[in-house]
Biotite code that builds the C-alpha atoms (Angstrom):
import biotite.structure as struc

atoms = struc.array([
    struc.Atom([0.000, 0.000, 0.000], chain_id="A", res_id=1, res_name="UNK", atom_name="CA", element="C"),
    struc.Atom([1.588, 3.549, -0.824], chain_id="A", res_id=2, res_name="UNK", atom_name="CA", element="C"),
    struc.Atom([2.592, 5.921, 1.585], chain_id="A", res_id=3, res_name="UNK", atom_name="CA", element="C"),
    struc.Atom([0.311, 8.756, 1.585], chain_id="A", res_id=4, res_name="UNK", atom_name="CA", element="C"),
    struc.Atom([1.836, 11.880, 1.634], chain_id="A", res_id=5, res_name="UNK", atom_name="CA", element="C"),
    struc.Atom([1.955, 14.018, 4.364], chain_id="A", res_id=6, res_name="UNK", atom_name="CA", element="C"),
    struc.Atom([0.320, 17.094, 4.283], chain_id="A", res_id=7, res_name="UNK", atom_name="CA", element="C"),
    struc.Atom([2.134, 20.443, 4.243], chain_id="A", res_id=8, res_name="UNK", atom_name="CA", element="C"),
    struc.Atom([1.089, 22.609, 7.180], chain_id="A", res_id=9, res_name="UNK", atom_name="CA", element="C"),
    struc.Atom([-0.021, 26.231, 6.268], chain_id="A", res_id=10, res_name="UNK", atom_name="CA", element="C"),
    struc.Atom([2.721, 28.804, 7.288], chain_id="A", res_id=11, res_name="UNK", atom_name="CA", element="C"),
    struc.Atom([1.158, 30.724, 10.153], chain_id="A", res_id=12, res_name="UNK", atom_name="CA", element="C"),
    struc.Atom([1.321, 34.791, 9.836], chain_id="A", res_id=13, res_name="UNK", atom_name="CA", element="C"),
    struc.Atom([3.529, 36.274, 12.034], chain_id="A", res_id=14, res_name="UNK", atom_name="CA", element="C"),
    struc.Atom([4.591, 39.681, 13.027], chain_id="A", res_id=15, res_name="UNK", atom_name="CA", element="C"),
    struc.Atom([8.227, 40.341, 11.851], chain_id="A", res_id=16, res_name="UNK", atom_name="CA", element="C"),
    struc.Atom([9.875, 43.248, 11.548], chain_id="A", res_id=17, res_name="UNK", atom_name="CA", element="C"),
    struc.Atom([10.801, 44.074, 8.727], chain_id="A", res_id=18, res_name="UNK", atom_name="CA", element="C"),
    struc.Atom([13.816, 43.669, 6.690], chain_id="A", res_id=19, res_name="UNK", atom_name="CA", element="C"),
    struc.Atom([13.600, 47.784, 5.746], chain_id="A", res_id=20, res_name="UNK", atom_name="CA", element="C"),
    struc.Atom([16.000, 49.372, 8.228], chain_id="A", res_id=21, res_name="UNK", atom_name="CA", element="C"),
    struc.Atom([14.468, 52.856, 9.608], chain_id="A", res_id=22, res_name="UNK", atom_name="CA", element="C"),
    struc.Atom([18.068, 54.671, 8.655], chain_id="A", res_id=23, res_name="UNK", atom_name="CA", element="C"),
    struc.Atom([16.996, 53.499, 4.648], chain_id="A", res_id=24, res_name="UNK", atom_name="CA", element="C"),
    struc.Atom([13.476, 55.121, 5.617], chain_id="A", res_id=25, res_name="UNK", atom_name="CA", element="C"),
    struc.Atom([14.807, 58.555, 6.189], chain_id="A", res_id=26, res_name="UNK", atom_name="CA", element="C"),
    struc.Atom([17.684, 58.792, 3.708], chain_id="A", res_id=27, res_name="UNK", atom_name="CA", element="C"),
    struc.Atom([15.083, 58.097, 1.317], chain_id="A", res_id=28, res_name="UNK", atom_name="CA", element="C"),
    struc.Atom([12.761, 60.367, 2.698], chain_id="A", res_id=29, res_name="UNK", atom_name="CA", element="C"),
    struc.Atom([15.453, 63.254, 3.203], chain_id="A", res_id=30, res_name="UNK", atom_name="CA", element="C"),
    struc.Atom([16.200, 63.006, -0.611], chain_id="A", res_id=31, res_name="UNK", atom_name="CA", element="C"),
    struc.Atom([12.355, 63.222, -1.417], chain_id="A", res_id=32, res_name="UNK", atom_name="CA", element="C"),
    struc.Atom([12.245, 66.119, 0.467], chain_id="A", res_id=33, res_name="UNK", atom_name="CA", element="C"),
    struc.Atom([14.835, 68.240, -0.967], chain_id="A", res_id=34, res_name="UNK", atom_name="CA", element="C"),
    struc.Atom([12.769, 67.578, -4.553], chain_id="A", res_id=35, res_name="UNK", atom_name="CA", element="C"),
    struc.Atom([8.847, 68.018, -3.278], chain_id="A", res_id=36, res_name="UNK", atom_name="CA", element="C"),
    struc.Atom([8.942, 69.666, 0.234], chain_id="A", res_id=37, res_name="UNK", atom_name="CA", element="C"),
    struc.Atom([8.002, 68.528, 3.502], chain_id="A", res_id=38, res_name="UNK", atom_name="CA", element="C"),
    struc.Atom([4.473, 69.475, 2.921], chain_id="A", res_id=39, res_name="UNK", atom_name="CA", element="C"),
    struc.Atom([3.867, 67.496, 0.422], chain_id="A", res_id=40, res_name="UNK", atom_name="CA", element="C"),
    struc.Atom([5.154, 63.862, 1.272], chain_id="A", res_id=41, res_name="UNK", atom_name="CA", element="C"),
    struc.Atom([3.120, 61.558, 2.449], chain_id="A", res_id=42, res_name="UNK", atom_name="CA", element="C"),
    struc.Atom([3.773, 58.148, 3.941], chain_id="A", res_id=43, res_name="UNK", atom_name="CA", element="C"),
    struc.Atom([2.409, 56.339, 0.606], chain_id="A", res_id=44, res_name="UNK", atom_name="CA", element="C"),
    struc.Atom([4.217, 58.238, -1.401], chain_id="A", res_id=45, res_name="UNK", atom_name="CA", element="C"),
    struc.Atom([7.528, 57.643, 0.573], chain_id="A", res_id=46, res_name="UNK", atom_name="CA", element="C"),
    struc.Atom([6.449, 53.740, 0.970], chain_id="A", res_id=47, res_name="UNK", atom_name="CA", element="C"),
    struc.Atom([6.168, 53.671, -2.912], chain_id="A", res_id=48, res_name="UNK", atom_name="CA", element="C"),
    struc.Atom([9.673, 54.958, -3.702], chain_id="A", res_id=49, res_name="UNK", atom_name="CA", element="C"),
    struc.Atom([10.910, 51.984, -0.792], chain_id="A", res_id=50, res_name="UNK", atom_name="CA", element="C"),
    struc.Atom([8.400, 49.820, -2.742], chain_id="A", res_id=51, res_name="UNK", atom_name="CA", element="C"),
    struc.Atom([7.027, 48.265, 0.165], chain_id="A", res_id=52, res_name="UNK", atom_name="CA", element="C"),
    struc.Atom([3.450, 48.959, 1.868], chain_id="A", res_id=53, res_name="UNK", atom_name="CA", element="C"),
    struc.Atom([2.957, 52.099, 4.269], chain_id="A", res_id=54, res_name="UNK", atom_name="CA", element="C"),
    struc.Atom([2.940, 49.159, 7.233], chain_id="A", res_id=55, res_name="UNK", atom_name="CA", element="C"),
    struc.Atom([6.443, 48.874, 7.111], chain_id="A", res_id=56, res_name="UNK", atom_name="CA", element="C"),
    struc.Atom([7.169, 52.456, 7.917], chain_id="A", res_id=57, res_name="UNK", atom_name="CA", element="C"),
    struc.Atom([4.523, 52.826, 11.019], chain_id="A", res_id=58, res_name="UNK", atom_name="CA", element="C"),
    struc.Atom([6.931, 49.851, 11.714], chain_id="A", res_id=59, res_name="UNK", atom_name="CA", element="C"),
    struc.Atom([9.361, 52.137, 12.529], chain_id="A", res_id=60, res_name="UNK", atom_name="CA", element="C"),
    struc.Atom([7.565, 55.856, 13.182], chain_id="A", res_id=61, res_name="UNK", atom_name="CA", element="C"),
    struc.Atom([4.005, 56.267, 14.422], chain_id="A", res_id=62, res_name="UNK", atom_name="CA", element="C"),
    struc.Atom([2.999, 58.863, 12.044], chain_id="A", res_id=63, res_name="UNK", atom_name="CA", element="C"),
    struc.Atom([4.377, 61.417, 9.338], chain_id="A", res_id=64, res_name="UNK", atom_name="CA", element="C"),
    struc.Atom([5.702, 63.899, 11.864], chain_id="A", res_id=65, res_name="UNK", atom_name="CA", element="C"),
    struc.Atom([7.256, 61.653, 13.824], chain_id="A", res_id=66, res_name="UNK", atom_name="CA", element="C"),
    struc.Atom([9.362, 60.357, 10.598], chain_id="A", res_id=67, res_name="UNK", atom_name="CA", element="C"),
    struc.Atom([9.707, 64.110, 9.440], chain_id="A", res_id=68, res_name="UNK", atom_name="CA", element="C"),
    struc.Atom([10.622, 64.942, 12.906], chain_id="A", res_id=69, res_name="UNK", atom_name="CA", element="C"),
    struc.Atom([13.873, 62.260, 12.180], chain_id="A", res_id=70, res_name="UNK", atom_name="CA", element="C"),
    struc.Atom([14.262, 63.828, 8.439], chain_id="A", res_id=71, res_name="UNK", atom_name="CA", element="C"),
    struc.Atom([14.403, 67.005, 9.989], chain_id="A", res_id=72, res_name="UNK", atom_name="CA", element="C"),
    struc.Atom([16.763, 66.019, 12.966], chain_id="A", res_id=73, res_name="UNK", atom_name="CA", element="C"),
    struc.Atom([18.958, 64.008, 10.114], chain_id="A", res_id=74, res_name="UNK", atom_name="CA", element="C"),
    struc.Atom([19.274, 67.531, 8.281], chain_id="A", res_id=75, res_name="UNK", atom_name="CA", element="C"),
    struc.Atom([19.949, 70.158, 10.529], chain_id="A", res_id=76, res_name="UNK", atom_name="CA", element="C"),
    struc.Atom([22.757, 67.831, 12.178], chain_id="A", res_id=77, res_name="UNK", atom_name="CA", element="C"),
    struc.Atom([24.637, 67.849, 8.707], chain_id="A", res_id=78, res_name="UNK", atom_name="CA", element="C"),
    struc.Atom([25.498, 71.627, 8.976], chain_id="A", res_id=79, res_name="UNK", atom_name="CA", element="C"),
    struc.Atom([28.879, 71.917, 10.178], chain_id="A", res_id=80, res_name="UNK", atom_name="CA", element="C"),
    struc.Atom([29.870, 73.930, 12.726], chain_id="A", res_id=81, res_name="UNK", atom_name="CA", element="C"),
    struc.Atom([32.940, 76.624, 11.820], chain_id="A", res_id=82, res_name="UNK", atom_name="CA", element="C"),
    struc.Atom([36.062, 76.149, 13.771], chain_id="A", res_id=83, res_name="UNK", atom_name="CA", element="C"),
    struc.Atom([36.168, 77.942, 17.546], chain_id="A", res_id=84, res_name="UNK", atom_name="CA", element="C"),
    struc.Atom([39.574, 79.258, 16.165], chain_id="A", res_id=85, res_name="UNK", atom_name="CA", element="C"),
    struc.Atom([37.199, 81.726, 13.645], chain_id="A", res_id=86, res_name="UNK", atom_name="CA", element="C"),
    struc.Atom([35.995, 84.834, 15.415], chain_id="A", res_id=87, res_name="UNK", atom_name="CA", element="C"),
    struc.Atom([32.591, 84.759, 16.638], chain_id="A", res_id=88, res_name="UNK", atom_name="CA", element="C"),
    struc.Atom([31.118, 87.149, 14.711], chain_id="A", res_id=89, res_name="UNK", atom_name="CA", element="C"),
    struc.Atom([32.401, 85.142, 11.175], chain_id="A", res_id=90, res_name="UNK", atom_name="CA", element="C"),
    struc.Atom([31.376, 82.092, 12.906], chain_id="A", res_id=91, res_name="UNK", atom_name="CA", element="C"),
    struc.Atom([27.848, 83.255, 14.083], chain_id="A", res_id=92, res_name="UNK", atom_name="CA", element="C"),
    struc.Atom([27.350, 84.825, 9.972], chain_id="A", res_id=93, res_name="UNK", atom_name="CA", element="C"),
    struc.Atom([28.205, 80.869, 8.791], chain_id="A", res_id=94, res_name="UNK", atom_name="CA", element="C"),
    struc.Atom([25.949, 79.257, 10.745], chain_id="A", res_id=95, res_name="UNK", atom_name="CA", element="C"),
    struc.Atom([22.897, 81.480, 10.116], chain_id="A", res_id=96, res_name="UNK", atom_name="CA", element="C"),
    struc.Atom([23.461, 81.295, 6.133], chain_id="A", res_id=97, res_name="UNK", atom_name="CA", element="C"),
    struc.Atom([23.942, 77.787, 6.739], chain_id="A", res_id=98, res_name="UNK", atom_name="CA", element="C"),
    struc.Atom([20.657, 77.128, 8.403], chain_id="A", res_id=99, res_name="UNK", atom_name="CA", element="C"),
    struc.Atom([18.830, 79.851, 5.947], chain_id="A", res_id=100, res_name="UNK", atom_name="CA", element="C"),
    struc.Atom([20.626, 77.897, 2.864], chain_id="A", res_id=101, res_name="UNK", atom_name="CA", element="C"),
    struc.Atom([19.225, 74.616, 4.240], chain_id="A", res_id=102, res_name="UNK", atom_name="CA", element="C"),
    struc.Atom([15.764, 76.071, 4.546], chain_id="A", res_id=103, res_name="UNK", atom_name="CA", element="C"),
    struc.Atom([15.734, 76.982, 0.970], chain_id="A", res_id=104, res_name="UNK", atom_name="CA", element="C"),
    struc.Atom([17.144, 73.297, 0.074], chain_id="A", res_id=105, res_name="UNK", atom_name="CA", element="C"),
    struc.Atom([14.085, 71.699, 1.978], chain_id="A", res_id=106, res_name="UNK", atom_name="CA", element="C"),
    struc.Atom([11.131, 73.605, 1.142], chain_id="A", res_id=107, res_name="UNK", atom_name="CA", element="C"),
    struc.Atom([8.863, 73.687, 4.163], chain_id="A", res_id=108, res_name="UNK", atom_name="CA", element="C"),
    struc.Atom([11.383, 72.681, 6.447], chain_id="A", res_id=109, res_name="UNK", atom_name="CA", element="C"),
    struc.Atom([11.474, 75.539, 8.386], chain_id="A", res_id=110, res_name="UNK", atom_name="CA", element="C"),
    struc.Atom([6.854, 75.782, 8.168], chain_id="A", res_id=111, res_name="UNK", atom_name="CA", element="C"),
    struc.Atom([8.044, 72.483, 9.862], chain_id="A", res_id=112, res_name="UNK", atom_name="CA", element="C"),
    struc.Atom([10.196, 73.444, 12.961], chain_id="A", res_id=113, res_name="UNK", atom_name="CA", element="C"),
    struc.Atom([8.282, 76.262, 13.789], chain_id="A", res_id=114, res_name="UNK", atom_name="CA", element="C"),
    struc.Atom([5.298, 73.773, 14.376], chain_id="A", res_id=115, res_name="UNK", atom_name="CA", element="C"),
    struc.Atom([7.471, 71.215, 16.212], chain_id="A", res_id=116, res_name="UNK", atom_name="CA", element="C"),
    struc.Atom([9.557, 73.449, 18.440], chain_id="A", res_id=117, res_name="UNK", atom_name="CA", element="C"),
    struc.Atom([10.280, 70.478, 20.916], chain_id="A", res_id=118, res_name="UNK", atom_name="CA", element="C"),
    struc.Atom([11.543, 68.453, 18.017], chain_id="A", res_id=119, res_name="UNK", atom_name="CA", element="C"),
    struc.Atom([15.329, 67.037, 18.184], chain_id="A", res_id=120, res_name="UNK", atom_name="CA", element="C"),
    struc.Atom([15.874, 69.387, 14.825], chain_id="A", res_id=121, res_name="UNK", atom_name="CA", element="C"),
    struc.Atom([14.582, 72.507, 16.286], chain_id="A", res_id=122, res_name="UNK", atom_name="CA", element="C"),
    struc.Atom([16.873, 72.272, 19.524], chain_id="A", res_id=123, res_name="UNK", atom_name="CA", element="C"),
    struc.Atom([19.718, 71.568, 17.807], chain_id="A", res_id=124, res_name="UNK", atom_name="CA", element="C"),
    struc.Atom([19.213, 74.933, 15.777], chain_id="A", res_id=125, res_name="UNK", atom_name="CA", element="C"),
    struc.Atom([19.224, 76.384, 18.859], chain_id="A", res_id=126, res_name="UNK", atom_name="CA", element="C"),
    struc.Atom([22.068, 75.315, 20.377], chain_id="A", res_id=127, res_name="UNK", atom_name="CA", element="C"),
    struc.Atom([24.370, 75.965, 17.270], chain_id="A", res_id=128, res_name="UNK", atom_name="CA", element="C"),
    struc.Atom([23.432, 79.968, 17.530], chain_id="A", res_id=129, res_name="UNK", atom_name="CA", element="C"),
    struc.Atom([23.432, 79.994, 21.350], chain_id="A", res_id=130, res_name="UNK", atom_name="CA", element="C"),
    struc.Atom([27.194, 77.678, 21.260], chain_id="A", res_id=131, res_name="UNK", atom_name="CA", element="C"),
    struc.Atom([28.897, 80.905, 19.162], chain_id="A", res_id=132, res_name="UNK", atom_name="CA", element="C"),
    struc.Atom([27.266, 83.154, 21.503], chain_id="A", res_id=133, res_name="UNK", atom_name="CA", element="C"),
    struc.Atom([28.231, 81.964, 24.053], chain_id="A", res_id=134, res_name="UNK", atom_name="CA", element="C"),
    struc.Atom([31.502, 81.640, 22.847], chain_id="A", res_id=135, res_name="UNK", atom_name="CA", element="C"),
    struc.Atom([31.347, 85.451, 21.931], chain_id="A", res_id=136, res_name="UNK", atom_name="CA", element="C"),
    struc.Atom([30.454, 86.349, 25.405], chain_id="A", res_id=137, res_name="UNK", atom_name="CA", element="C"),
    struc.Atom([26.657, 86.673, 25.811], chain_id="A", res_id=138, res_name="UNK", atom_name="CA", element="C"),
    struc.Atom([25.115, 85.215, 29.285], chain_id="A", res_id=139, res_name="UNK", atom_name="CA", element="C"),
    struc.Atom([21.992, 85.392, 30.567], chain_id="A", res_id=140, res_name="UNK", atom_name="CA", element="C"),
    struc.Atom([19.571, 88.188, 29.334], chain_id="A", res_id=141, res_name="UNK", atom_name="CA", element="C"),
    struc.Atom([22.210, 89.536, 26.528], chain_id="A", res_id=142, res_name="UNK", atom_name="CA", element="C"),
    struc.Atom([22.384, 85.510, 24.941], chain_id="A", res_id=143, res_name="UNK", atom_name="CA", element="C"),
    struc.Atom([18.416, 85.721, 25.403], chain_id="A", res_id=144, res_name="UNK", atom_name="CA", element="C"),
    struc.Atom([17.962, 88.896, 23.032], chain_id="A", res_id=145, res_name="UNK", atom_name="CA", element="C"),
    struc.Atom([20.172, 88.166, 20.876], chain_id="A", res_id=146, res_name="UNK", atom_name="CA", element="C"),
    struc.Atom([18.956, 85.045, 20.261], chain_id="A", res_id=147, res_name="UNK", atom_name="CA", element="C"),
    struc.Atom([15.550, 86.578, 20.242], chain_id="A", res_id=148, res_name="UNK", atom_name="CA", element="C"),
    struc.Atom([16.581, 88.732, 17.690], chain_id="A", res_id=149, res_name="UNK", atom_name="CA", element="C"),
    struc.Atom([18.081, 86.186, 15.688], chain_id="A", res_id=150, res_name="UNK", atom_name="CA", element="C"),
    struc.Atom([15.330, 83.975, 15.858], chain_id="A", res_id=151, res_name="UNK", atom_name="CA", element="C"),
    struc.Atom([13.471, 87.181, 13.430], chain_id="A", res_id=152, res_name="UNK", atom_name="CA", element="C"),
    struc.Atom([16.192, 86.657, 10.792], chain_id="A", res_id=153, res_name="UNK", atom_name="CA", element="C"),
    struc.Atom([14.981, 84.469, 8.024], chain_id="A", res_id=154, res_name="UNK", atom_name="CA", element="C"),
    struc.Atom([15.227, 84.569, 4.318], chain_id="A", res_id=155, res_name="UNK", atom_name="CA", element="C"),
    struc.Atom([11.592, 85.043, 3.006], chain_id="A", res_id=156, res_name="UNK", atom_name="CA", element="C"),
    struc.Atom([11.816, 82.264, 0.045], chain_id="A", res_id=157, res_name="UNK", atom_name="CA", element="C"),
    struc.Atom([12.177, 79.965, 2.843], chain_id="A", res_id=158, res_name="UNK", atom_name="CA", element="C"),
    struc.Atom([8.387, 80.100, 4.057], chain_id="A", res_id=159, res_name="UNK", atom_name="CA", element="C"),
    struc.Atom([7.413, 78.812, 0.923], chain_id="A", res_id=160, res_name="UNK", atom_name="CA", element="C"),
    struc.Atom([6.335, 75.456, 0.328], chain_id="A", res_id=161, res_name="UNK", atom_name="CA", element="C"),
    struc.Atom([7.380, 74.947, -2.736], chain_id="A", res_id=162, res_name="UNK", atom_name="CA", element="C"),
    struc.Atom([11.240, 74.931, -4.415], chain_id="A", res_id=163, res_name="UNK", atom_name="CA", element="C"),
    struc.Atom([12.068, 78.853, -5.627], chain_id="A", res_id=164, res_name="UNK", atom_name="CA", element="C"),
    struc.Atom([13.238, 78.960, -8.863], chain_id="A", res_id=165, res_name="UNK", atom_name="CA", element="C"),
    struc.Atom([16.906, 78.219, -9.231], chain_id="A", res_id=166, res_name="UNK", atom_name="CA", element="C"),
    struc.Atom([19.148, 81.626, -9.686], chain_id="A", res_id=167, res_name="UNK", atom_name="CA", element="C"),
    struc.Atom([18.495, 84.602, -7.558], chain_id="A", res_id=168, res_name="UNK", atom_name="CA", element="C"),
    struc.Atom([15.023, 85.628, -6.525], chain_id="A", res_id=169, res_name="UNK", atom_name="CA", element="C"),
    struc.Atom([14.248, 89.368, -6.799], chain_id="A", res_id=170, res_name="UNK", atom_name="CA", element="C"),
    struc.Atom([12.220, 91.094, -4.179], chain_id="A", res_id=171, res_name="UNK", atom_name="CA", element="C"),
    struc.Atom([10.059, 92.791, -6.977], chain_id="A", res_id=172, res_name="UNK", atom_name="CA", element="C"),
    struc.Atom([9.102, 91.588, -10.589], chain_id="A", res_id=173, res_name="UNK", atom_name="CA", element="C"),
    struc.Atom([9.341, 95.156, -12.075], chain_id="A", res_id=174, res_name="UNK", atom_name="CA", element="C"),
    struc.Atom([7.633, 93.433, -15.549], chain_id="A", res_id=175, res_name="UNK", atom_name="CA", element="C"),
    struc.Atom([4.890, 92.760, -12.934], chain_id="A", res_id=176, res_name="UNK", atom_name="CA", element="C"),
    struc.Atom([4.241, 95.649, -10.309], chain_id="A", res_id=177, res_name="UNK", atom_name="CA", element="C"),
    struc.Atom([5.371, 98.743, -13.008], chain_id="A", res_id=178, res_name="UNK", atom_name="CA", element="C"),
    struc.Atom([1.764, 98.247, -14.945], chain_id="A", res_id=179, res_name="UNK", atom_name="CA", element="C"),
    struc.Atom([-0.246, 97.938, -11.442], chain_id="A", res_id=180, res_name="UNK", atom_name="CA", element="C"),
    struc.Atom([1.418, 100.966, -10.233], chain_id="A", res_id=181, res_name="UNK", atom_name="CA", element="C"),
    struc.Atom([0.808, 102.921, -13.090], chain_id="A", res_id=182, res_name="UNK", atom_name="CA", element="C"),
    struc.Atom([-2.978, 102.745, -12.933], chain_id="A", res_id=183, res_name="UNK", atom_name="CA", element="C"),
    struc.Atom([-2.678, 105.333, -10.030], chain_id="A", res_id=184, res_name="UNK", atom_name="CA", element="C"),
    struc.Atom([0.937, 106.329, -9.223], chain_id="A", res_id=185, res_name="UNK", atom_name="CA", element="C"),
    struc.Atom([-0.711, 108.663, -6.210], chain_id="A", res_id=186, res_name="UNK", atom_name="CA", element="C"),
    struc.Atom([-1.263, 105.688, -3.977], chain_id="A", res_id=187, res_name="UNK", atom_name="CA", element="C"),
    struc.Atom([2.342, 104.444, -3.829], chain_id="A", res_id=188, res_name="UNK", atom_name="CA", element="C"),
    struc.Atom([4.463, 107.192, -4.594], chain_id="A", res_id=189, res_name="UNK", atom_name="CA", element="C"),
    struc.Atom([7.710, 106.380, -2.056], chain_id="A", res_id=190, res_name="UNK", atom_name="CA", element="C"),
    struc.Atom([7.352, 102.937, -4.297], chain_id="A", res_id=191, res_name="UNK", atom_name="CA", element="C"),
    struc.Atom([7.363, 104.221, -7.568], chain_id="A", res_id=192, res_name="UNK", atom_name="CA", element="C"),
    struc.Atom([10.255, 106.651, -6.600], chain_id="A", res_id=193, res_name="UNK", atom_name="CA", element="C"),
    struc.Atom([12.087, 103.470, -5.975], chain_id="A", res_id=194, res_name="UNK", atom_name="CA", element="C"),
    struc.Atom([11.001, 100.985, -8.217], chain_id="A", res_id=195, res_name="UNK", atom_name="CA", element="C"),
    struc.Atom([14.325, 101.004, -10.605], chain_id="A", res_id=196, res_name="UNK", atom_name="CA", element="C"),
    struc.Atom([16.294, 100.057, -7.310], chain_id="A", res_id=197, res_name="UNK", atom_name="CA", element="C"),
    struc.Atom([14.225, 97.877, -5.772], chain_id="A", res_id=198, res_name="UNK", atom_name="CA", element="C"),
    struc.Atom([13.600, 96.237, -9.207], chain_id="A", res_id=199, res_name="UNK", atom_name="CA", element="C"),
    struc.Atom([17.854, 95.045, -8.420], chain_id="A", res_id=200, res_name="UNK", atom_name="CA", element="C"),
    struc.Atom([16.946, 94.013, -5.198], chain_id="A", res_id=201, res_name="UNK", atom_name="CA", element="C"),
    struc.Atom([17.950, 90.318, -4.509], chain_id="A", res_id=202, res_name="UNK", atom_name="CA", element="C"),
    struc.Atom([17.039, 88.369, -1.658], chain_id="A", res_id=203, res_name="UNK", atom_name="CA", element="C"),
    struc.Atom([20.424, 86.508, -1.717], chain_id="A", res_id=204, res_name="UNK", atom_name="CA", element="C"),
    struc.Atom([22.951, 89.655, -1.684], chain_id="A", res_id=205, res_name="UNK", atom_name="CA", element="C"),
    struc.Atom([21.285, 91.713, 0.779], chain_id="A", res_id=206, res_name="UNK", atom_name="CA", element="C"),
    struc.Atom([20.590, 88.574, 3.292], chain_id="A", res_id=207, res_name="UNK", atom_name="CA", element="C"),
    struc.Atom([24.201, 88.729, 4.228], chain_id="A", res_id=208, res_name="UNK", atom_name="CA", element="C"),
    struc.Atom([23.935, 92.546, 4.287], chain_id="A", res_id=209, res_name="UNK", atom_name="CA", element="C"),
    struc.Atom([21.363, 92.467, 6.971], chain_id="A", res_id=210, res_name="UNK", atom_name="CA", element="C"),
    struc.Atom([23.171, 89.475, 8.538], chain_id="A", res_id=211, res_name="UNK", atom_name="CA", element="C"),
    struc.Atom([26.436, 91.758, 8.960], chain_id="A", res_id=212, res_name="UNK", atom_name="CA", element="C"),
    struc.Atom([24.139, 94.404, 10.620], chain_id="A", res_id=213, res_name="UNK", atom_name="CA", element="C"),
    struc.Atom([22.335, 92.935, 13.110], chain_id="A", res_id=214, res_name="UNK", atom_name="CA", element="C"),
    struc.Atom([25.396, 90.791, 14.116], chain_id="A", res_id=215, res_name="UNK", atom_name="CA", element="C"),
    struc.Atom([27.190, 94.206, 14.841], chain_id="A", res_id=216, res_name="UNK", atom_name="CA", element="C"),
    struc.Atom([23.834, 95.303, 16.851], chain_id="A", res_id=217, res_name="UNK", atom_name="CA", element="C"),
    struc.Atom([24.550, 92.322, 18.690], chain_id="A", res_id=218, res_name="UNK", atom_name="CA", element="C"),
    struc.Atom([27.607, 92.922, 19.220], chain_id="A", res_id=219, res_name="UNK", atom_name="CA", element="C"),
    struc.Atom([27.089, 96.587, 20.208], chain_id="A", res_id=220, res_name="UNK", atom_name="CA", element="C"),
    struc.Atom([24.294, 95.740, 22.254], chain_id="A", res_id=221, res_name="UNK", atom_name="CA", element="C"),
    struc.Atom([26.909, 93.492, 24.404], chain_id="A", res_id=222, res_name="UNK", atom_name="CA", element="C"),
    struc.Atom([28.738, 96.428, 25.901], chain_id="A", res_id=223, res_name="UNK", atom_name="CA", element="C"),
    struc.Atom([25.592, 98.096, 27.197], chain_id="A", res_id=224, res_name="UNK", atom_name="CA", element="C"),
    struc.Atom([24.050, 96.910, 30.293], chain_id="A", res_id=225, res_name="UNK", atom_name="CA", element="C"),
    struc.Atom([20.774, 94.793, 30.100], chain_id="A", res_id=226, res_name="UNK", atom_name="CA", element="C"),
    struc.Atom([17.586, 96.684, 30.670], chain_id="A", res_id=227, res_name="UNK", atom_name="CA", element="C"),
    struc.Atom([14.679, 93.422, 31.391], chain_id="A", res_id=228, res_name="UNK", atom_name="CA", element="C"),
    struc.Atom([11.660, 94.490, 30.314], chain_id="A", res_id=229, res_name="UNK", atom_name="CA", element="C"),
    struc.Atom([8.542, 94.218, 32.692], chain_id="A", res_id=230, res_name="UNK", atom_name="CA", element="C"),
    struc.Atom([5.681, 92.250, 31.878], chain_id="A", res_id=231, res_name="UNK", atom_name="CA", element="C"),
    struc.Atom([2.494, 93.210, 31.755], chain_id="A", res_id=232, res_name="UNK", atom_name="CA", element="C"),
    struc.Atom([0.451, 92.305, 34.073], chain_id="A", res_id=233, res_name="UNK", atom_name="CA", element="C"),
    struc.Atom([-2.648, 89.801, 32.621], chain_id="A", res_id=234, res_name="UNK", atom_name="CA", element="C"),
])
């Protein structure tokens, strides 16, 4: 009599983790959002470029923010910090271009710290400005300010969602505001004064401008005693 065969025994479903590592998740991620901008990934999207299902990444990170929350962490921590040998001042102007020139790499990156303030990413940034102040003398109230004032510095492109256009971005389109103006030149007049100057104005050679200036407010400001200002009362 034959020997029947024995029967194969269904493979049960387990929970595994899997094989995608969560370091793959956000290199991939970090890439994606240098091209579309943090506001417009989405977990499918990102699971579609791994090509593996959006399980595998909640895996690894409960939700979008908390894997943009890595992305941004993984981002800001690639700016290098300038040598303590450079003067604080030079030092304090690289690391604010550097942040602002990240912020225009990653379109709605920085949309993304100001909402996450507690996020690894958003500390860091921190502690790189307040580091070269520090180093520069500031304590207490005067590394307060000036971080305060600091904190008011940004390059406008970078509140955009979307990527600006490559090349340098102009603060007016004269081909664009000359017509509008001219309809009734009485409304605007300090503007239309102005317009052939501010039609040269570029976002990214007067950034540094302004950088230089408020760094020697800040530096000003450091010789004068500090004057706390009194809250109002509720």
């Amino acid at each position: 009599m034959p020997h029947a065969k024995p029967k194969r025994s269904r493979k049960t479903r387990t929970t595994l983790p899997p094989a995608l590592a969560a370091s793959e998740i956000i290199e991939v991620t970090v890439t994606m959002a240098r091209r579309v901008g943090f506001g417009r990934l989405s977990m499918r999207q990102i699971a579609a470029k791994l090509d593996v299902s959006a399980t595998a990444l909640y895996y690894h990170f409960r939700d979008k923010n908390a894997l943009l929350e890595r992305v941004g962490e993984h981002i800001i921590y690639s700016i290098d910090l300038p040598s303590r040998r450079v003067p604080w001042r030079k030092r304090l102007r690289q690391v604010v271009l550097s942040q602002q020139a990240v912020q225009l790499a990653y379109p709605g990156l920085a949309r993304f710290l100001l909402h996450h303030r507690e996020s690894a990413a958003a500390l860091r940034w921190i502690e790189m400005i307040l580091e070269v102040l520090r180093d520069g003398g500031f304590r207490g109230q005067h590394a307060v300010r000036a971080l305060a004032t600091l904190s008011f510095f940004i390059h406008p492109m970078t509140l955009l969602d979307d990527r600006p256009h490559a090349g340098s971005v102009q603060m007016i389109d004269r081909k664009l505001i000359a017509p509008r103006l001219a309809l009734d030149p009485s409304r605007h007049p300090r503007l239309m004064e102005l317009l052939p100057q501010l039609a040269d104005f570029s976002f990214d050679v007067y950034l540094p401008i302004a950088l230089d200036r408020i760094i020697a407010g800040l530096a000003s400001d450091l010789r004068q005693p500090v004057r706390t200002a009194k809250r109002r009362r509720p």
